[in-house]
N, C-alpha and C positions, 0 to 999 in steps of 0.2 A: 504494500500500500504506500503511494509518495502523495503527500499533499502541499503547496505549497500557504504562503501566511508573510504579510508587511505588517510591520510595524513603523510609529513616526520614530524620527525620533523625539524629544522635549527638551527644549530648555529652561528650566525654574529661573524666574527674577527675584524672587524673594520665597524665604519657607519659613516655617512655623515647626520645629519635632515636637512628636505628639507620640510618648513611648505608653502601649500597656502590656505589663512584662507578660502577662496572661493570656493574651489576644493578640496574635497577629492580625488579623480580619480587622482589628480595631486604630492596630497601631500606623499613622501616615504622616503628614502632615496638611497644615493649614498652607496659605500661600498662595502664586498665581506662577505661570508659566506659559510655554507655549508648545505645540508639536507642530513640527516642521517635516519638509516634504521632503527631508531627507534622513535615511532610518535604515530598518535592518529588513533583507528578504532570507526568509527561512525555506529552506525544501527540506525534508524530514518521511525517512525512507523506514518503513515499521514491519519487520516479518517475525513470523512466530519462532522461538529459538528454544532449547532445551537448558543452555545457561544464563540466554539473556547480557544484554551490556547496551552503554553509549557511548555511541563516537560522534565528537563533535569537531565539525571542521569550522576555523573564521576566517572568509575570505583565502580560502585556500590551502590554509594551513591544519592540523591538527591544533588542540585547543582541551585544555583544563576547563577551561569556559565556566567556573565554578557556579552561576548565577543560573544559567541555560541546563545546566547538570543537576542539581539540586531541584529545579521546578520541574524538571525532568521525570525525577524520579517523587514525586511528590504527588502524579499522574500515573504513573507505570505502577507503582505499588510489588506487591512481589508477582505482577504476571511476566513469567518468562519469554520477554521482546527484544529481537535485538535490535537498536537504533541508530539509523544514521541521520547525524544532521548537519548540512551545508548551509551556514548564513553569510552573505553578503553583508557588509557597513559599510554602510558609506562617509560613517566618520570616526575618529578615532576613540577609544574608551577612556574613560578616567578624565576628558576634558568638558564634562557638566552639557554633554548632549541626549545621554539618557539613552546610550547606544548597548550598555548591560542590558537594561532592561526591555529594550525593545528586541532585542537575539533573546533573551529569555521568552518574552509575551509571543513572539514571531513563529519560535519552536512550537510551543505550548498552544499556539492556536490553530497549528499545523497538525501535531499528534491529535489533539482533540479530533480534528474532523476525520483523520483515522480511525480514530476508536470510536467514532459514536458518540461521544460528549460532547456537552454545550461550550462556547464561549465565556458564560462563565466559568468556567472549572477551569480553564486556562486561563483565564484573569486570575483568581484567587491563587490558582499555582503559582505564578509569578508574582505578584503580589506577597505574598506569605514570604517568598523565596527574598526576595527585593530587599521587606526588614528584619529578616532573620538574619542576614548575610552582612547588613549596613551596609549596602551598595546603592541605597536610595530611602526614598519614603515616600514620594509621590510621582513617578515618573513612571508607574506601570499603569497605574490607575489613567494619569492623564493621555497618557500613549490610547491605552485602549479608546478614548472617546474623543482624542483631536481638537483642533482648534486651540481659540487663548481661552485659557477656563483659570478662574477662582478656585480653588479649593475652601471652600465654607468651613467646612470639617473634615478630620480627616478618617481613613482607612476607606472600606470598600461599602456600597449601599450594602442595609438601606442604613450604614451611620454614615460614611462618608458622603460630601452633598458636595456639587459642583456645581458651578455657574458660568455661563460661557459670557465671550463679550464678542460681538459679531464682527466680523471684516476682515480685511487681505491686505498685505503689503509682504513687501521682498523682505528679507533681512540676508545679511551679511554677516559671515561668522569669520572669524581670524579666532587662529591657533596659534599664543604667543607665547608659553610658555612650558613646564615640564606636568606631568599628568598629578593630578591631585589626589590624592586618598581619601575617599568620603568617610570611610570608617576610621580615619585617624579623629577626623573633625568633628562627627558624631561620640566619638568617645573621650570626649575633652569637654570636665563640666563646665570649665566658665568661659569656653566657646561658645558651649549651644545654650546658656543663658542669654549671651549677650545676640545673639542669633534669635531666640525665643523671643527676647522682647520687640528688638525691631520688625519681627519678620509677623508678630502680630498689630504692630503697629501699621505698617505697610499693608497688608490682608485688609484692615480697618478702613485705611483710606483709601483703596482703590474701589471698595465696595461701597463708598457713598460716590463717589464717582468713576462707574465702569467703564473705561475709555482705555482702547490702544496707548494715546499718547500718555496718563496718568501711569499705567502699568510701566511704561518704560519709563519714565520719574519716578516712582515708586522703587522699582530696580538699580538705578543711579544710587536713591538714598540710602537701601543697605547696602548697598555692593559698600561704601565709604562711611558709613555708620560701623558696621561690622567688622572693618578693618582685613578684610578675606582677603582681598586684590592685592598684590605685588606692587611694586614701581613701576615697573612695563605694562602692566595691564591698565593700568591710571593715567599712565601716559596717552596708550594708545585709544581711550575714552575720550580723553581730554584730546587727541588729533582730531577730533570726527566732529565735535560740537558744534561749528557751523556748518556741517553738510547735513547734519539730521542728530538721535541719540543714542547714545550705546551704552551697555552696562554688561558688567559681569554674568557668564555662564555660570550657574553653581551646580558644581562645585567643578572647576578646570580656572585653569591659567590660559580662559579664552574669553571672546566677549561678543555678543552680538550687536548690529547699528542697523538702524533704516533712518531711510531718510535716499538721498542722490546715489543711489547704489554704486553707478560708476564711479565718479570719484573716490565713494567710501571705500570698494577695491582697492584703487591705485593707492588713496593714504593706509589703507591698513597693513597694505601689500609689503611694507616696510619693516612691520613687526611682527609677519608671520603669514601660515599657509591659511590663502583667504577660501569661503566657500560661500556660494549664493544658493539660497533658497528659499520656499513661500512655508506659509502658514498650513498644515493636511487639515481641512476641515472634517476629512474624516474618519479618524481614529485606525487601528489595527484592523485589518481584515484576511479574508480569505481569497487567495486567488484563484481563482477557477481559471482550470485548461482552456 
């Protein structure tokens, strides 16, 4: 059985963590973000086997893929399948584009239509997976439904609540620095206080006024409230301010801008490997042959 399965990727402007050690299902965050029209495509190859295994390739290569592995078998249980899975990225990991989780969600919605299971049972797998792992908190959930969305609350319906804000523009990513560890920064208490507060302050005022352009102010003001961004990456915010706005990917040492695309290339083109893309207004899916 081969099914294939995209996912977006997502960029978070600001988060909120929201841990309950009890509940994965529960545990996400608050926050707003966006998924974008560039992400992970999964083929995912399922035949009955007597000892069962997963082999995961990324882009070519074999792959520990720990995130995609774990939701993997989170789905699999002990029925004896052997798995192959082949995901495409189109951007790199660990620079706050939500590309773990979308090769995990990609997989996951791939085997699902294998097996007979819903879309959800593939959210929830990757989801569960996402903050058991601390490789996120909300970038499977937003992945699955696309567009710029609010997160109200977090985890998965019916606690988690989303809110979308409607419309389309380019954005511009630049990769300007070395890959970030989101489990280091999740596991540092008076990081993610000082992150908890702004990033419910932020959540606060986007949602009395839900606008593109607030969202990326909102994003400007943690990225430099929070103190996350480097020199380089402040600089390269600070290049782009009369062409449009840019603010920190979280969690990477990259940054997103919209506004005069072209330009915003050629100036970002200076501090690192640039990429264009639009807004997926519509979330993870299935591809059919």
């Amino acid at each position: 059985m081969i099914a294939k399965a995209f996912a977006p990727g997502h960029i978070s402007g600001f988060f909120e963590p929201v841990f309950y050690l009890e509940d994965l299902i529960r545990t996400g965050s608050r926050g707003a973000g966006v998924s974008i029209s560039l992400g992970a495509l999964s083929e995912v190859i399922v035949e009955e086997s007597q000892k069962g295994g997963i082999q995961i390739f990324i882009n070519g290569k074999k792959s520990p893929a720990p995130v995609t592995n774990l939701a993997l078998k989170y789905i699999i249980g002990n029925n004896p399948l052997n798995v192959v899975v082949k995901t495409h990225l189109d951007l790199p990991i660990g620079q706050g584009f939500g590309m773990s989780a979308a090769g995990a969600l990609s997989s996951c919605l791939a085997i699902c239509k294998s097996l007979g299971l819903s879309s959800e049972d593939a959210l929830k797998a990757a989801h569960m997976t996402e903050v058991q792992l601390r490789t996120g908190l909300g970038d499977v959930i937003s992945s699955f439904f696309g567009g710029l969305e609010i997160r109200k609350s977090p985890g998965l319906p019916p606690w988690g609540l989303i809110e979308h804000i409607p419309g389309q523009f380019e954005l511009v990513l630049c990769v300007i620095g070395k890959k970030i560890d989101t489990k280091k920064v999740l596991d540092n208490p008076a990081l993610v206080r000082k992150i908890s507060e702004y990033g419910r302050l932020c959540t606060k005022k986007l949602l009395e006024n839900p606008s593109i352009e607030n969202f990326c102010y909102q994003s400007q003001i943690f990225t430099k409230k929070t103190g996350l961004a480097d020199k380089k990456t402040l600089q390269a915010i600070d290049s782009v301010k009369n062409l449009g706005v840019a603010s920190m990917c979280m969690l990477g040492n990259s940054i997103f801008a919209s506004g005069k695309t072209e330009k915003l290339c050629r100036v970002l083109s200076v501090f690192g490997k640039v990429y264009v893309c639009c807004i997926d207004e519509y979330g993870a899916r299935i591809l059919e042959e």
